[in-house]
Steps between C-alpha positions, in 0.01 A plus 500: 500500500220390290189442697223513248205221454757371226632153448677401832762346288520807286572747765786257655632562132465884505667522836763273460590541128315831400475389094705261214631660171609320256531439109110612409339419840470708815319372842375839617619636794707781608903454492655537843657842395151651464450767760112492463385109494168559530455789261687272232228253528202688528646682173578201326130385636346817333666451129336142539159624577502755224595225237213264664215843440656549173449089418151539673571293771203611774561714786369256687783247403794724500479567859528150539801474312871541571784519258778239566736478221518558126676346230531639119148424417288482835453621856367266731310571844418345805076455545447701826092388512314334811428200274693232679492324161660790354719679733859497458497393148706637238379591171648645221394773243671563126530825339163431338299505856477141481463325864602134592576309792870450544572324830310413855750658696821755532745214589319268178532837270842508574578167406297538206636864365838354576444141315410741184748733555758188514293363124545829368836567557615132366285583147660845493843333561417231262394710209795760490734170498273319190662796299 
């Protein structure tokens, strides 16, 4: 079980559904055949981090950050700050280090990264049958 100071919502996903994979997304999480759950996502945690220092995201910031999911151009993460204002949002950040505010909550990103995911798929499908 996930019993962090993460997104209630988010750990009911973890526990329940571990991640999502599919056709350039992934929800991070481990799969339910992975032996060490919590390594996985304190692993996948530190390759985050590192790409944050190398971006020059602060310390300060990054240890109030937590990957969530990726897609083929950014990695978005949960705000893990006191701010009340702030907590729980998600954010995203592109390969360039570039920050913005994605969603106000886990259950709103999901219906967000899914309502693009949905778009994205219908233009890819579109485009390979305008040939």
């Amino acid at each position: 079980k996930f019993n962090s100071n993460l997104d209630k919502d988010y750990r009911v996903f973890l526990n329940d559904y571990g991640s999502i994979y599919g056709s350039g997304i992934y929800i991070c999480g481990p799969t339910k055949d992975c032996d060490n759950k919590h390594g996985y996502i304190v692993s996948k945690q530190a390759g985050f981090e590192h790409r944050c220092r190398i971006n020059r995201m602060t310390e300060e910031k990054i240890k109030l950050t937590w990957l969530i999911a990726e897609d083929e151009n950014n990695q978005y993460y949960l705000d893990l700050s006191k701010e009340k204002d702030e907590r729980g949002y998600i954010s995203s950040i592109d390969s360039n280090g570039i920050s913005r505010n994605f969603a106000k909550s886990f259950l709103n990103f999901l219906d967000s990264f899914f309502e693009a995911y949905k778009i994205k798929s219908e233009e890819e499908t579109f485009s390979e049958s305008s040939y």
